[in-house]
C-alpha positions, -999 to 999 in steps of 0.1 A, spaced: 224 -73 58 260 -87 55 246 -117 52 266 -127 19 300 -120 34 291 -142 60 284 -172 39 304 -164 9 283 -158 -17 271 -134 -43 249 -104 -25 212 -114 -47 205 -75 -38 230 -67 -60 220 -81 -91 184 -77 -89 155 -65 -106 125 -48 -106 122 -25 -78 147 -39 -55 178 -18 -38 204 -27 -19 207 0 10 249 0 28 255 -1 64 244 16 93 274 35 89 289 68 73 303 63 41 336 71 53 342 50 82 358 20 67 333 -17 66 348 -43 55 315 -60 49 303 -36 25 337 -25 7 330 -33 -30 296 -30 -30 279 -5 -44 240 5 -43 218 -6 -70 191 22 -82 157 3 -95 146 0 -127 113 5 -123 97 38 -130 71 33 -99 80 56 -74 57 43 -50 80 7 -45 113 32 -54 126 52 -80 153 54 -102 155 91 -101 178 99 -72 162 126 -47 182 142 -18 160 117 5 175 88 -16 212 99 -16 205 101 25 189 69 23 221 52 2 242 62 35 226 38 58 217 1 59 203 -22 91 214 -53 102 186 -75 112 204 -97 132 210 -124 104 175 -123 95 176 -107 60 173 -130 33 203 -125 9 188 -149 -15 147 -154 -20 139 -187 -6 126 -215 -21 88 -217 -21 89 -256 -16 124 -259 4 118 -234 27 83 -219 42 90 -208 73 116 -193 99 119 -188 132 120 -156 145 139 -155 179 140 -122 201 177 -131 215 186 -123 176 167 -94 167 188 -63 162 179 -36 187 159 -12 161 140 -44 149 132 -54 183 118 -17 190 99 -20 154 84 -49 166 72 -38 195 57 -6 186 36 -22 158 22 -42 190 15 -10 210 6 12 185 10 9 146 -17 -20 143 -43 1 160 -43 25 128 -42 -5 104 -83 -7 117 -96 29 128 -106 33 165 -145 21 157 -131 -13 152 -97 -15 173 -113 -37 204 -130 -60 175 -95 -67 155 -71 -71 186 -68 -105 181 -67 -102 148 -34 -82 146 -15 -89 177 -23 -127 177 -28 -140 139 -9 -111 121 21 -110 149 20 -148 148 26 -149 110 58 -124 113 75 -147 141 73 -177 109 70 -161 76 102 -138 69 84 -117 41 58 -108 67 77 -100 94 94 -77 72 63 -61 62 49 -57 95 82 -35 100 86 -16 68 50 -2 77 58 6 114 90 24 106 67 45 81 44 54 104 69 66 128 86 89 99 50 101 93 43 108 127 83 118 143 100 144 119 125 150 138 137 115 133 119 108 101 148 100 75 162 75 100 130 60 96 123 66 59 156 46 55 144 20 81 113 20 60 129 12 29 156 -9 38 124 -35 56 98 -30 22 129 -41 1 133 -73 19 104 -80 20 96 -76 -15 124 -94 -21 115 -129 3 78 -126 -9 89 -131 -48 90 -174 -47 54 -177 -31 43 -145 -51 49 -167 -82 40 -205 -67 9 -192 -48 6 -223 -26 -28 -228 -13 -12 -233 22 5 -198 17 -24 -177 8 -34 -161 41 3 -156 50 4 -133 13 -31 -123 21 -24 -102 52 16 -91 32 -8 -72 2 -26 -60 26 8 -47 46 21 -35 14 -9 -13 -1 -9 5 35 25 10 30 20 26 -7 -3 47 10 22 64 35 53 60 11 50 88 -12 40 111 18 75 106 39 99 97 8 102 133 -2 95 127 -36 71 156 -48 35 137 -47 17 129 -83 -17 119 -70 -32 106 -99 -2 85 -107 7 76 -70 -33 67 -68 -30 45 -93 -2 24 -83 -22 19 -53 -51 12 -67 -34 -19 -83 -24 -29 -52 -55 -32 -34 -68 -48 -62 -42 -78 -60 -52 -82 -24 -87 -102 -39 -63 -113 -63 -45 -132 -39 -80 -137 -17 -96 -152 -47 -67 -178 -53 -77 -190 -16 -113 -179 -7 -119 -210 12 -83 -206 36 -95 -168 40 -132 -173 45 -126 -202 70 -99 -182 92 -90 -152 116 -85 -129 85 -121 -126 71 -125 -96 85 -100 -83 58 -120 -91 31 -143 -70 11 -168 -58 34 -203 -66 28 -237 -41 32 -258 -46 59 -293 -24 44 -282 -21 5 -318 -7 4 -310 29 20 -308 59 1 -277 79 -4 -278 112 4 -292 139 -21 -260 154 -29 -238 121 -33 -267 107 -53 -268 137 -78 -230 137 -83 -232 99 -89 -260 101 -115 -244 128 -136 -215 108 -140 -232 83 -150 -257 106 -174 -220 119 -191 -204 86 -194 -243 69 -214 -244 102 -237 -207 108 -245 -187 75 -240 -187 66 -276 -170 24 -271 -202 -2 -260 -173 -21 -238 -160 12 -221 -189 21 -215 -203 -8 -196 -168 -8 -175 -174 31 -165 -214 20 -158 -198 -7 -132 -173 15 -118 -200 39 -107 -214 16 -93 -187 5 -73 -186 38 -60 -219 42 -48 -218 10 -33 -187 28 -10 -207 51 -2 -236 30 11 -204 13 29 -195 45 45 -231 57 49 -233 23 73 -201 25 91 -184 65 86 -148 62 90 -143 26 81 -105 21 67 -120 -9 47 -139 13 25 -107 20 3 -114 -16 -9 -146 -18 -31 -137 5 -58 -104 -11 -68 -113 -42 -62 -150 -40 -87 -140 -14 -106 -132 -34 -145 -95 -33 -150 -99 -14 -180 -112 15 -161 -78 14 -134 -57 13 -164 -74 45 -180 -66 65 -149 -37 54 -157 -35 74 -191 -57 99 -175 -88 96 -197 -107 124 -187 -139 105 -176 -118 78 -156 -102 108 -137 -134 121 -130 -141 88 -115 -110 91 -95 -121 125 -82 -151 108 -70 -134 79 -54 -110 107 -38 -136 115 -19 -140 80 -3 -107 91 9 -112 123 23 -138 108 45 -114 90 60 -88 116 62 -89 112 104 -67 80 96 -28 87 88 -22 66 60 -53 82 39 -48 119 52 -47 144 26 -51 119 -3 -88 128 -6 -74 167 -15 -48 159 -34 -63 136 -58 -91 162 -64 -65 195 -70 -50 173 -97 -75 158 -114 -89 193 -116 -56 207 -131 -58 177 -162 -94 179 -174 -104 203 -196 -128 232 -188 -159 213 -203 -152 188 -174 -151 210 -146 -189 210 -139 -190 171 -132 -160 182 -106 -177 208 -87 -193 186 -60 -157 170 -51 -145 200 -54 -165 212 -23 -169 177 -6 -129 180 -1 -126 220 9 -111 232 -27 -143 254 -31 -168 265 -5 
């Protein structure tokens, strides 16, 4: 962002941690900047591939080639929670590929943030509230632009490392400005970091699918499991500031008729997991957390059951399912992956939506490549829910 140079200070990208990296400018290598001569990329430490990795891939090393100016709107150093909330976002100093960002999440990218069924309803909700927030909060605005850039690579291959770059450049920043309220968690804040976990678990959703890295469902799953499970997180800090405004609709949707049967099939599949898990889970406290993460699951799928293709139907499993149970698909426990499986196909139900398409499938194919032979039965009805097996 130059941004350093200009004022004379130390580039915070530079030094920083976690999963943070500094992308250079929108320029070849070899055409001379004085801006960024000296500077030199910084790979992240974390292993997560899903907010970078450290493991350079072809995509990277074209990444590393470009960076963006924002018009002086990149943050150099994270703000200070208390000294500095807001910032005003004026057009006349948007760079031109922000400005076209911008305005293609309002034409297009925030209509497949909600799914057709409820585009009319949440309008307001994305245009008015969520635009309103970018234009003052910088982390935000950032957001709303690392996810539009990524669903242009998704959808435009011809351009897609331009935007895969663009991508990256915008989710770094963001991270990055987010950090001081992150950590504070100012009541006054809350919907503004509401709506940015919200932005950034869509964003994990599309990320591995136009970074080029080769895809590791389970593990990519679960990275993004954790994220939707910090959006209640951050919900939970400020229930009253969510409840009471525009962004309710975000929350964790609620059954109309919990009274309704599932179908045969989905019922059956759901019962012998939970049959396995009371017969064979050996730990009292495990098994109580898989008994409530079956649960969770066929509560989704009286969710979906109610309203078929509804985007906020990736929410109830990671946000009820016990922690313990995320962190097992984590080690890929066998029984938590068959869980997974079962959640995967949550996913493939929505598979009409671009940031869930092809999750569903993928998750399934893996899971079914870790457990052992013994397992497979309990697979069989995923198997064929997602087209693996007729």
């Amino acid at each position: 962002c130059h941004n350093c140079t200009k004022r004379n200070l130390d580039c915070s990208f530079a030094s920083g941690d976690g999963s943070i990296i500094f992308l250079p400018g929108l320029r070849r290598k070899n055409s001379p900047n004085p801006h960024t001569q000296g500077l030199s990329p910084v790979s992240a430490s974390s292993s997560s591939r899903i907010s970078g990795s450290s493991k350079e891939s072809a995509s990277d090393k074209r990444n590393r080639e470009y960076s963006f100016d924002d018009g002086g709107l990149s943050v150099a150093t994270a703000p200070s929670a208390e000294n500095a909330p807001y910032f005003e976002m004026g057009y006349s100093s948007l760079s031109p590929s922000s400005m076209g960002l911008f305005n293609h999440f309002n034409a297009h990218t925030w209509k497949t943030l909600c799914g057709e069924e409820t585009v009319q309803k949440r309008a307001s909700l994305w245009l008015q509230h969520v635009g309103g927030l970018a234009q003052h909060q910088c982390f935000v605005f950032h957001g709303v632009l690392a996810v539009t850039a990524l669903h242009l690579a998704l959808e435009e291959s011809g351009n897609a490392s331009n935007h895969q770059a663009m991508a990256l450049h915008h989710h770094t920043t963001a991270i990055r400005s987010s950090q001081p309220y992150m950590q504070s968690l100012q009541q006054k804040m809350v919907p503004s970091l509401f709506v940015f976990s919200m932005l950034m678990a869509t964003y994990a959703f599309g990320y591995p699918k136009a970074s080029g890295y080769s895809l590791q469902p389970i593990h990519d799953a679960h990275e993004i499991l954790k994220l939707l499970r910090g959006t209640s997180t951050i919900a939970q800090n400020g229930e009253a500031a969510i409840e009471d405004g525009p962004f309710t609709g975000l929350r964790l949707p609620r059954l109309q008729n919990p009274d309704v049967p599932l179908p045969a099939a989905v019922e059956s599949a759901l019962n012998a997991l939970s049959t396995h898990n009371e017969q064979y889970t050996r730990d009292e406290t495990m098994k109580k957390s898989y008994r409530e993460a079956v649960g969770s699951l066929w509560f989704t799928f009286l969710l979906l059951q109610e309203k078929p293709r509804y985007q906020m139907a990736v929410l109830p499993f990671a946000v009820l399912a016990p922690m313990e149970v995320l962190e097992n698909i984590g080690k890929k426990e066998p029984i938590a992956l068959l869980i997974l499986a079962h959640y995967a196909v949550v996913l493939h139900h929505l598979n009409e939506h671009i940031w869930q398409r092809g999750w569903g499938r993928w998750i399934v194919e893996e899971v079914s490549q870790e457990v052992d032979s013994d397992w497979s039965q309990y697979l069989e009805w995923a198997e064929r829910e997602v087209g693996i097996t007729g």
